[in-house]
C-alpha positions as CSV (number, residue, x, y, z in Angstrom):
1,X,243.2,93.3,-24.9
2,X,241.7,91.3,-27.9
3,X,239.3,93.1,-30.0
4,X,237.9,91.3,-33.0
5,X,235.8,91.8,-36.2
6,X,233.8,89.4,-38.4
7,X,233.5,90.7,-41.9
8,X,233.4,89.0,-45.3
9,X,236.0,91.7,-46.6
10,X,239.3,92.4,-46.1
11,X,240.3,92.2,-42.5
12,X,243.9,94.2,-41.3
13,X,245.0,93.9,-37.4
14,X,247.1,97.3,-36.1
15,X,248.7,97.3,-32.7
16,X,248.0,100.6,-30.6
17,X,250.0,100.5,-27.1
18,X,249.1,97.0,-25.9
19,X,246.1,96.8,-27.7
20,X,245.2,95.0,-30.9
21,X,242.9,96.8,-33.0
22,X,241.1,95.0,-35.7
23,X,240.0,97.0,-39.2
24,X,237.8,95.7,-42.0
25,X,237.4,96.9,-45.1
26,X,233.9,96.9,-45.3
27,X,230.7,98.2,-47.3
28,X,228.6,100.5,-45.0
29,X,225.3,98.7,-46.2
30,X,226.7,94.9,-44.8
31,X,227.0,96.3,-41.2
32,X,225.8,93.8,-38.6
33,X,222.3,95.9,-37.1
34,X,222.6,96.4,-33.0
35,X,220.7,93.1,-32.0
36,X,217.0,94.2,-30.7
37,X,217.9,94.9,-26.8
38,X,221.8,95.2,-26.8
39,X,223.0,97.4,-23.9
40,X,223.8,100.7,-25.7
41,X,225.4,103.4,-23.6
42,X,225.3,105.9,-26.8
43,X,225.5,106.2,-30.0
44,X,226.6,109.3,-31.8
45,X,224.0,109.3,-34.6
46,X,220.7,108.5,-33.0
47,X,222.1,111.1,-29.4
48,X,223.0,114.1,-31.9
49,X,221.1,117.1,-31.1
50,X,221.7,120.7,-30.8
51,X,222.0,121.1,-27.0
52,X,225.6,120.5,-25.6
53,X,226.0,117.9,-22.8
54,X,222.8,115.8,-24.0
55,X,223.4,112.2,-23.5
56,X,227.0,112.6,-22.5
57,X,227.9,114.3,-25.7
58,X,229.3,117.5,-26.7
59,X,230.4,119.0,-30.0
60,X,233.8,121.2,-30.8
61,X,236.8,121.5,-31.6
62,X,241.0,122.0,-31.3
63,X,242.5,124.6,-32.9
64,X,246.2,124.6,-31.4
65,X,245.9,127.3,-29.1
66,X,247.8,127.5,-26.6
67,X,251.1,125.2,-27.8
68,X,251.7,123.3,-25.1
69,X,248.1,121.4,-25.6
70,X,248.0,122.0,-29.6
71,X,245.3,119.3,-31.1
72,X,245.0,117.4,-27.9
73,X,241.7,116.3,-25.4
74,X,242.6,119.5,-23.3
75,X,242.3,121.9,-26.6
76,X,239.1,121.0,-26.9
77,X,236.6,123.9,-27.2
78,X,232.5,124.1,-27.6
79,X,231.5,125.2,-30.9
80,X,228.8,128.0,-30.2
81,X,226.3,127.7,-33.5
82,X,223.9,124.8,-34.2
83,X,221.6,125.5,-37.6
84,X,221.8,124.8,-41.5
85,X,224.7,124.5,-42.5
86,X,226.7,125.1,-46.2
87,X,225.7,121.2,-47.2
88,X,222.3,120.2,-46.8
89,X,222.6,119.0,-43.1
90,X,221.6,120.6,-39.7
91,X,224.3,120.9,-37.1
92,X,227.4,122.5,-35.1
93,X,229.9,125.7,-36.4
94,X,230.9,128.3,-35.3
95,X,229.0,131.5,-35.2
96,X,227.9,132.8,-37.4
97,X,227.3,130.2,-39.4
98,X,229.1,130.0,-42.9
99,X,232.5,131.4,-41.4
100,X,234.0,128.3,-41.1
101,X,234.2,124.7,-43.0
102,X,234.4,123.3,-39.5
103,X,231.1,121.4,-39.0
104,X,229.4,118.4,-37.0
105,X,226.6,116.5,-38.2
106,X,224.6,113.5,-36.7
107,X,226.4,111.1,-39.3
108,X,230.0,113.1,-39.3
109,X,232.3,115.9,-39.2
110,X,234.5,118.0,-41.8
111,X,237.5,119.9,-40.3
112,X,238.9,123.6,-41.3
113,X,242.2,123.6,-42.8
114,X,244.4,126.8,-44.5
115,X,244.8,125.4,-48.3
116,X,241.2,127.3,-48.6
117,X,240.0,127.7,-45.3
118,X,237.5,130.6,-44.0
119,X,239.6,131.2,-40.8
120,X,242.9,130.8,-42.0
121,X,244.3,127.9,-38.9
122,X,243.7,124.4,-38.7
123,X,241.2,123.2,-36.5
124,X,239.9,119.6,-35.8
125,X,236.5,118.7,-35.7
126,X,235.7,116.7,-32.5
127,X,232.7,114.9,-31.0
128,X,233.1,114.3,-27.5
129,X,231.8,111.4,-25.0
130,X,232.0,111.8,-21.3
131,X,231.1,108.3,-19.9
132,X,228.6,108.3,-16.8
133,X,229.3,104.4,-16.5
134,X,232.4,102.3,-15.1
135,X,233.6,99.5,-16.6
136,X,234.0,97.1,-19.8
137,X,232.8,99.0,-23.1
138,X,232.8,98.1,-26.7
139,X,233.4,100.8,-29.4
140,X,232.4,100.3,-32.9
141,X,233.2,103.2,-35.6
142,X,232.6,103.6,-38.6
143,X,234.5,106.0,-41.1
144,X,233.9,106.7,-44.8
145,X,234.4,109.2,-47.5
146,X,231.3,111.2,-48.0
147,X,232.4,113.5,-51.2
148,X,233.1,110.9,-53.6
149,X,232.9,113.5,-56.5
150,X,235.4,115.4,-55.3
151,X,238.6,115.8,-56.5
152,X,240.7,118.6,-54.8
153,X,241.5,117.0,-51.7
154,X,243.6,114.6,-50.0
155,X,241.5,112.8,-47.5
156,X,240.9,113.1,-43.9
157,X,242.1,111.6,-40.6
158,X,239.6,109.8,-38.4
159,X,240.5,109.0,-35.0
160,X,239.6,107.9,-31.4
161,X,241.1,108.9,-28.4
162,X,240.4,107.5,-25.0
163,X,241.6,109.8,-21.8
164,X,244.0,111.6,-23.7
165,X,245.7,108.2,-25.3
166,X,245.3,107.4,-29.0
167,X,243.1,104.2,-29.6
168,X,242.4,104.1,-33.6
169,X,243.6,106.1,-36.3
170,X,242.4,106.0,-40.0
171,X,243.5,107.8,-43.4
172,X,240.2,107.9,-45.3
173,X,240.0,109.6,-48.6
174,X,237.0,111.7,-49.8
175,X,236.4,109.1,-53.0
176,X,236.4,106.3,-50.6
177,X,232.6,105.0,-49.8
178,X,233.1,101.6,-49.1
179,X,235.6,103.1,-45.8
180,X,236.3,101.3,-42.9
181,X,235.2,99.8,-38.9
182,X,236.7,99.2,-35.7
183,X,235.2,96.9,-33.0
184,X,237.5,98.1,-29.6
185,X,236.7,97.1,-26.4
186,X,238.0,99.1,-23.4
187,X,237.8,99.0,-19.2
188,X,236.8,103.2,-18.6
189,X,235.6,104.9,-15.8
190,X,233.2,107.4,-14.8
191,X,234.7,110.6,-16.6
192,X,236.3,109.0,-19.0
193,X,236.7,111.4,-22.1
194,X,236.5,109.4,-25.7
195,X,236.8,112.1,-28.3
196,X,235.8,111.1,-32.0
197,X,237.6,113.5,-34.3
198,X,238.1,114.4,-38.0
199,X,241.5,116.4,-39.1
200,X,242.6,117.2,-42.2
201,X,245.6,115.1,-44.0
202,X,248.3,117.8,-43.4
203,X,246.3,121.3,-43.6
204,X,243.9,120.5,-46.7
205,X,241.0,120.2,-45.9
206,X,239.1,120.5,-49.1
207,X,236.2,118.0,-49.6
208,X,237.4,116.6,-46.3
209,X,233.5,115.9,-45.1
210,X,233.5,112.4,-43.7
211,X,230.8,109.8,-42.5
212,X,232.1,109.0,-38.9
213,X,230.2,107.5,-36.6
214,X,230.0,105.5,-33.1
215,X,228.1,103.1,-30.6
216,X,229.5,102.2,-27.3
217,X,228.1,99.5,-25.5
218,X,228.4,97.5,-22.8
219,X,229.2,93.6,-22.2
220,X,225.1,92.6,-22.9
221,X,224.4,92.3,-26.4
222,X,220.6,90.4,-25.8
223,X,218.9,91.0,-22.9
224,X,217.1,87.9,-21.3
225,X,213.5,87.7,-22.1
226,X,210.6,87.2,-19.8
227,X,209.2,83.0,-20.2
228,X,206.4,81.0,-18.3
229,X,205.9,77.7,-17.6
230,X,203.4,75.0,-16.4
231,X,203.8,73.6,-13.1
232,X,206.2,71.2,-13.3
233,X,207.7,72.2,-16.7
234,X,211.1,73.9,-17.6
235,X,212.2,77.6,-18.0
236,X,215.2,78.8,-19.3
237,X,217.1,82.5,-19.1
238,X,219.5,83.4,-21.8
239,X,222.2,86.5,-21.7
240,X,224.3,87.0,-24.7
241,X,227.6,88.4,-24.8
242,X,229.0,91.4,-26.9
243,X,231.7,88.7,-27.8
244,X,233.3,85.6,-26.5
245,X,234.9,87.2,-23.4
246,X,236.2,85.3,-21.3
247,X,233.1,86.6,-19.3
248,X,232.1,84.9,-16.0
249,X,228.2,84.7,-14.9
250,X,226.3,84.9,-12.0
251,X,222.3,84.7,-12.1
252,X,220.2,86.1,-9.7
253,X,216.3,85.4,-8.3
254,X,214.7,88.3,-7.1
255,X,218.3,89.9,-6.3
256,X,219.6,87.1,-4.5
257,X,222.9,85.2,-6.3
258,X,221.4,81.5,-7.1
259,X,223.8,78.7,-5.7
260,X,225.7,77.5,-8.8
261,X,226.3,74.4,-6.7
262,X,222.7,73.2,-6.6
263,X,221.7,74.8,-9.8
264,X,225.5,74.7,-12.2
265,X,223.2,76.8,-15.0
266,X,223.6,79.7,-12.8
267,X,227.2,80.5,-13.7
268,X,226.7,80.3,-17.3
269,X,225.0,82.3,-20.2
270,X,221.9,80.2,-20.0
271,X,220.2,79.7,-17.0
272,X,217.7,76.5,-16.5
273,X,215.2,75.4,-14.2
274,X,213.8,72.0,-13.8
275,X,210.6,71.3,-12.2
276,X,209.3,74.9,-11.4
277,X,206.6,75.6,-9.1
278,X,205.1,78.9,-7.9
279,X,207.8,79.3,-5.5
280,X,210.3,80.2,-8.4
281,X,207.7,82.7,-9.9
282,X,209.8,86.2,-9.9
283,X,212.2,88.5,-11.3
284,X,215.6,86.8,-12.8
285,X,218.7,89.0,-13.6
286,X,222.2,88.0,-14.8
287,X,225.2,89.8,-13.4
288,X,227.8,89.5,-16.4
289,X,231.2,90.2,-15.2
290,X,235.3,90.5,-16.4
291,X,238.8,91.6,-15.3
292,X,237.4,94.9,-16.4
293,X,234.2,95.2,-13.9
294,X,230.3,94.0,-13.6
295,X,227.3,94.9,-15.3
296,X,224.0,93.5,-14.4
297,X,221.4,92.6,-17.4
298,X,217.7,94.0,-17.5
299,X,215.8,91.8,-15.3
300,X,212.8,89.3,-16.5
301,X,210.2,87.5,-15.2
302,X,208.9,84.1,-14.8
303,X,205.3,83.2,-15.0
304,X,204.4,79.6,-13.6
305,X,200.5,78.2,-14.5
306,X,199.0,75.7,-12.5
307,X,197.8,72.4,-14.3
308,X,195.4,69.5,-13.6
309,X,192.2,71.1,-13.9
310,X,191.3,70.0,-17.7
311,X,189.3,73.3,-18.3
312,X,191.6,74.8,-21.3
313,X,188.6,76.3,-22.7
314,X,188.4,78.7,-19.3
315,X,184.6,78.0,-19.2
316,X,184.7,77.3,-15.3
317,X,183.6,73.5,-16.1
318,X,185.5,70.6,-17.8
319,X,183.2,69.0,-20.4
320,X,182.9,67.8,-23.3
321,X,184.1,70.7,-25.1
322,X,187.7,70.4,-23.5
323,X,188.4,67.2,-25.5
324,X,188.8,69.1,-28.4
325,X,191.1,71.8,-26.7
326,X,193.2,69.3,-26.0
327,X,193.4,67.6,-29.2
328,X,193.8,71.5,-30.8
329,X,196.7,72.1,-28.4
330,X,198.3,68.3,-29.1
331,X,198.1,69.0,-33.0
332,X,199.4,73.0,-32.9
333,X,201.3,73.0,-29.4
334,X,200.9,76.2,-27.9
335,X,203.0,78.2,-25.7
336,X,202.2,78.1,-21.3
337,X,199.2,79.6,-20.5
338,X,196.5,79.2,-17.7
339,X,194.2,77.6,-20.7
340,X,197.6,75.6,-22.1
341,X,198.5,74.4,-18.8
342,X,194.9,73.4,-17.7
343,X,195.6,70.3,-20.2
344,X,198.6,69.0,-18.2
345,X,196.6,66.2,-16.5
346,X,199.3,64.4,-15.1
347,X,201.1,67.1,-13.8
348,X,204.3,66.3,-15.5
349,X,204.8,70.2,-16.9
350,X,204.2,69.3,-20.5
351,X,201.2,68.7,-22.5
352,X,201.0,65.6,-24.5
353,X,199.4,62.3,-25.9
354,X,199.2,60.6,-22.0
355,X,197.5,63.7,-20.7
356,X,194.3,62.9,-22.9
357,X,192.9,59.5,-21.2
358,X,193.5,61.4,-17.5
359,X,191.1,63.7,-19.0
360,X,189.1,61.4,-20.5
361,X,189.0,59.6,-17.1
362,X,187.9,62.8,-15.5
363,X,184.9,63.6,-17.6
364,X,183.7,60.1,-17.0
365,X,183.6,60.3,-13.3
């Protein structure tokens, strides 16, 4: 599976399994923002709390105990204290609090290791995502040192496992503030375990505190929005991907697949419709789909506004004072409306130049 990064930096590619991993060395601050509306499933940062389980998430830890399942997903263990912490953050430890160097925060994690460690083992630091959702998700992480100042240790290991298989793995040293991203995309089930964890770089884990942080979301990076339109006129739907797929597209009219025969714009992103009348007035949906599974987009409306009558001032009566309107909305344009649309004389679903004799014509009658 292809998984692919944009970035100005640095760019490395890493094979895990069959899967091609792409890193960027990248400053935290030139991260691309989640566009307004993207399908988020979660997002470690913005879902942390201090009740295990909310939003899918949980907070603990592996400490190696017993062998056979040292340090993997079925080690895992709930840390049992959530409060201040020994840096100036509120989150997960164990209790009581201050016994261990082991913590999670809502922008990362620091592990406890034996080179001066308060309980004398090694334990990994592990944020834990149980998925409620089936199908095609995109990961992206970001890791970076959070103790520049620090000198004593020897950095930290950031990684991403996915039902018990390794997906990303990172060195990251404590000094290291510009750090690094992932953008993976995966097919997962409902159930599926994705556990975000910080381990120290052999069993030192001084100044091993590292910003670590995830969003998983689905195929949908912009929802369509809602449009109206005069009589007549053109509407058009648009679904954007998380990437460039392949993705394949089917839209829907009030739940019912439209016939990409008649109407080709129904399997693509972009969905147009010529010549609308009140009939197409509804909710439109697009169901985005790969080898991996379907997810259906948030649903929008169209508004349709009859034309014809002249009256864009609403004052029940055209007159006089509707010339002007008309002349306001030819100079500035304006967006459909019932006032907009009153102006469409001719009944063509636009408002322009030939629409001011018909009116014209009418207030002379």
């Amino acid at each position: 599976m292809l998984n692919r990064m944009q970035s100005s930096h640095r760019v490395e590619t890493t094979y895990c399994g069959s899967m091609l991993i792409v890193l960027a060395e990248i400053a935290v601050l030139a991260l691309v923002p989640t566009p307004a509306h993207a399908q988020v499933y979660a997002d470690s940062q913005s879902d942390f709390s201090g009740v295990q389980g909310q939003g899918g998430w949980y907070y603990g830890f592996y400490d190696g105990i017993p062998a056979n399942v040292a340090y993997t997903p079925a080690d895992f263990e709930l840390l049992d204290a959530y409060g201040p912490l020994w840096f100036p953050s509120t989150g997960w430890t164990h209790s009581p609090i201050g016994s261990s160097w082991i913590t999670l925060v809502s922008w990362g994690q620091h592990p406890e290791g034996t080179a001066a460690g308060r309980l004398e083992r090694v334990e990994w630091a592990v944020r834990r995502w149980i998925s409620p959702i089936s199908g095609p998700i995109w990961i992206d992480l970001v890791a970076v040192g959070a103790n520049p100042t620090c000198i004593n240790g020897n950095g930290a290991i950031c990684r991403l496992t996915i039902d018990g298989t390794l997906a990303w793995s990172q060195l990251v040293t404590q000094q290291d503030t510009t750090g690094f991203s992932a953008h993976i995309e995966r097919c997962i089930s409902a159930g599926s375990i994705l556990d975000f964890v910080v381990t120290p770089n052999g069993s030192n884990e001084a100044c091993d505190s590292m910003r670590f942080t995830a969003t998983i979301r689905g195929p949908i990076a912009a929802q369509p929005s809602s449009t109206s339109a005069c009589n007549s006129g053109v509407a058009a739907f648009t679904v954007s991907p998380v990437d460039s797929g392949p993705f394949t597209y089917q839209w829907r009219f009030d739940a019912t697949p439209i016939d990409s025969i008649a109407n080709p714009s129904a399997a693509t992103a972009t969905l147009l419709l010529n010549d609308v009348s009140a009939a197409e007035m509804g909710s439109y949906d697009c169901v985005v789909s790969n080898t991996c599974g379907s997810v259906t987009s948030d649903p929008s409306t169209l508004t349709v506004f009859s034309g014809g009558t002249g009256d864009g001032d609403v004052s029940g009566s055209t007159d006089g004072l509707d010339i002007q309107g008309l002349v306001n909305a030819l100079t500035n344009g304006g967006a459909p409306s019932a006032a907009y649309c009153a102006y469409d004389m001719n009944a063509d679903g636009v408002v322009d130049e030939a629409d001011l004799p018909l009116l014209v014509a009418l207030l002379l009658i």
